[in-house]
C-alpha positions as CSV (number, residue, x, y, z in Angstrom):
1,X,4.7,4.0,-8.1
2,X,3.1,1.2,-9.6
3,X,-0.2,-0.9,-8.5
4,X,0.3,-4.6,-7.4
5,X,-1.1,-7.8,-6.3
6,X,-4.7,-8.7,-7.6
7,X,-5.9,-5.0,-8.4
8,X,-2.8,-5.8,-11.5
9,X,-4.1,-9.6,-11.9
10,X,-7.6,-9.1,-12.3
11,X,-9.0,-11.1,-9.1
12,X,-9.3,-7.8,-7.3
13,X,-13.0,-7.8,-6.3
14,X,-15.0,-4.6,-5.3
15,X,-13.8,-4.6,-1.5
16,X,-10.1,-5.9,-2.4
17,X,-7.3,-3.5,-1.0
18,X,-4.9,-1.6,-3.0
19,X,-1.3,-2.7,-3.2
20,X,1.4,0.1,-4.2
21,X,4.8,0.3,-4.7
22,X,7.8,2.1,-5.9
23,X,10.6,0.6,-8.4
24,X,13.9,2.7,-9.9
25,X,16.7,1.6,-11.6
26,X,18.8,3.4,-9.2
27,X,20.6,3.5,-5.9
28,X,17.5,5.2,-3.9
29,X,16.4,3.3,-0.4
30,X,13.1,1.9,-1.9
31,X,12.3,0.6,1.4
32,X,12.7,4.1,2.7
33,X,10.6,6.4,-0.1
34,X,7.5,3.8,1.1
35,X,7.8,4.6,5.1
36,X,7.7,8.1,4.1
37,X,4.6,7.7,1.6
38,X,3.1,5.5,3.9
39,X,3.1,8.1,7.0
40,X,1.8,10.2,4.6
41,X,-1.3,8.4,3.2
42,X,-1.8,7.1,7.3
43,X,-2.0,11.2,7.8
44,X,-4.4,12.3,4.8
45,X,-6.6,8.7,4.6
46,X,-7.1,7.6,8.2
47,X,-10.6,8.2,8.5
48,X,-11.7,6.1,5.8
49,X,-8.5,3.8,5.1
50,X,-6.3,1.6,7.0
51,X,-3.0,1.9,5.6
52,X,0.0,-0.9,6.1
53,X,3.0,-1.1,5.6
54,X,5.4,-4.3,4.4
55,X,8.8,-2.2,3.8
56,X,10.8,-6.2,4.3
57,X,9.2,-8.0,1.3
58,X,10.8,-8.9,-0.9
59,X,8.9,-6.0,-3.3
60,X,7.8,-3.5,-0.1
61,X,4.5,-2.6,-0.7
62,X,2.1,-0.3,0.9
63,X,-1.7,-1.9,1.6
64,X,-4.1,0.4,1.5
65,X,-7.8,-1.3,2.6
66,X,-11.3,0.8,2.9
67,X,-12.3,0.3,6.7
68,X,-15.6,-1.2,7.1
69,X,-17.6,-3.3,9.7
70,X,-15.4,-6.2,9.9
71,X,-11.6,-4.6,9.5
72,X,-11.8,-1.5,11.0
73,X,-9.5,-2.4,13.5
Protein backbone atom coordinates (compact mmCIF):
# COMPACT_ATOMS: atom_id res chain seq x y z
CA UNK A 1 0.00 0.00 0.00
CA UNK A 2 1.40 3.26 -0.46
CA UNK A 3 -0.05 6.93 0.53
CA UNK A 4 -0.94 9.37 -2.39
CA UNK A 5 -2.09 12.64 -3.60
CA UNK A 6 -1.20 15.75 -1.26
CA UNK A 7 -0.70 13.78 2.12
CA UNK A 8 2.81 12.52 -0.39
CA UNK A 9 3.20 16.30 -1.83
CA UNK A 10 3.14 18.20 1.18
CA UNK A 11 -0.11 20.38 0.55
CA UNK A 12 -2.14 18.04 2.65
CA UNK A 13 -3.53 20.36 5.35
CA UNK A 14 -4.96 19.17 8.82
CA UNK A 15 -8.53 18.22 7.51
CA UNK A 16 -7.14 16.89 3.99
CA UNK A 17 -8.31 13.15 3.24
CA UNK A 18 -6.02 10.21 2.94
CA UNK A 19 -5.39 8.75 -0.45
CA UNK A 20 -4.18 4.87 -0.54
CA UNK A 21 -3.22 2.60 -2.89
CA UNK A 22 -1.79 -0.66 -3.85
CA UNK A 23 1.10 -1.22 -6.61
CA UNK A 24 2.95 -4.93 -7.55
CA UNK A 25 4.96 -5.77 -10.15
CA UNK A 26 2.81 -8.62 -10.81
CA UNK A 27 -0.22 -10.07 -12.51
CA UNK A 28 -2.65 -9.45 -9.32
CA UNK A 29 -6.18 -7.47 -10.15
CA UNK A 30 -5.13 -4.14 -8.42
CA UNK A 31 -8.44 -2.79 -9.03
CA UNK A 32 -9.82 -5.82 -7.18
CA UNK A 33 -7.32 -6.04 -3.88
CA UNK A 34 -8.77 -2.15 -3.37
CA UNK A 35 -12.75 -3.12 -3.55
CA UNK A 36 -11.97 -5.67 -1.01
CA UNK A 37 -9.81 -3.20 1.29
CA UNK A 38 -12.23 -0.68 0.70
CA UNK A 39 -15.35 -2.82 2.05
CA UNK A 40 -13.25 -3.42 4.73
CA UNK A 41 -12.18 0.04 6.00
CA UNK A 42 -16.18 1.08 5.03
CA UNK A 43 -16.86 -1.93 7.78
CA UNK A 44 -14.30 -1.02 10.72
CA UNK A 45 -14.21 3.13 10.00
CA UNK A 46 -17.76 4.07 9.26
CA UNK A 47 -18.51 5.92 12.27
CA UNK A 48 -15.88 8.39 11.96
CA UNK A 49 -14.76 8.10 8.22
CA UNK A 50 -16.31 8.24 4.91
CA UNK A 51 -14.54 5.93 2.76
CA UNK A 52 -14.53 6.08 -1.35
CA UNK A 53 -13.66 4.29 -3.70
CA UNK A 54 -12.04 5.22 -7.38
CA UNK A 55 -11.11 1.47 -8.55
CA UNK A 56 -11.24 3.13 -12.73
CA UNK A 57 -8.32 5.70 -12.36
CA UNK A 58 -5.93 5.48 -13.84
CA UNK A 59 -3.96 4.64 -10.21
CA UNK A 60 -7.32 3.25 -8.18
CA UNK A 61 -7.13 4.81 -5.06
CA UNK A 62 -9.16 4.48 -1.94
CA UNK A 63 -10.27 8.21 -0.21
CA UNK A 64 -10.53 8.01 3.12
CA UNK A 65 -12.01 11.57 4.66
CA UNK A 66 -12.79 12.25 8.56
CA UNK A 67 -16.72 13.13 8.62
CA UNK A 68 -17.39 16.40 10.02
CA UNK A 69 -20.18 19.10 9.87
CA UNK A 70 -19.96 19.91 6.28
CA UNK A 71 -19.14 16.29 4.55
CA UNK A 72 -20.83 13.92 6.58
CA UNK A 73 -22.99 13.04 3.91
Amino acid sequence: MAKFGSLCNGFASEDADLDITILTNCFIDEKKIIDHISTYMQFKLHEEYIVRTYPLANTPIIQVIKKTDKNNK
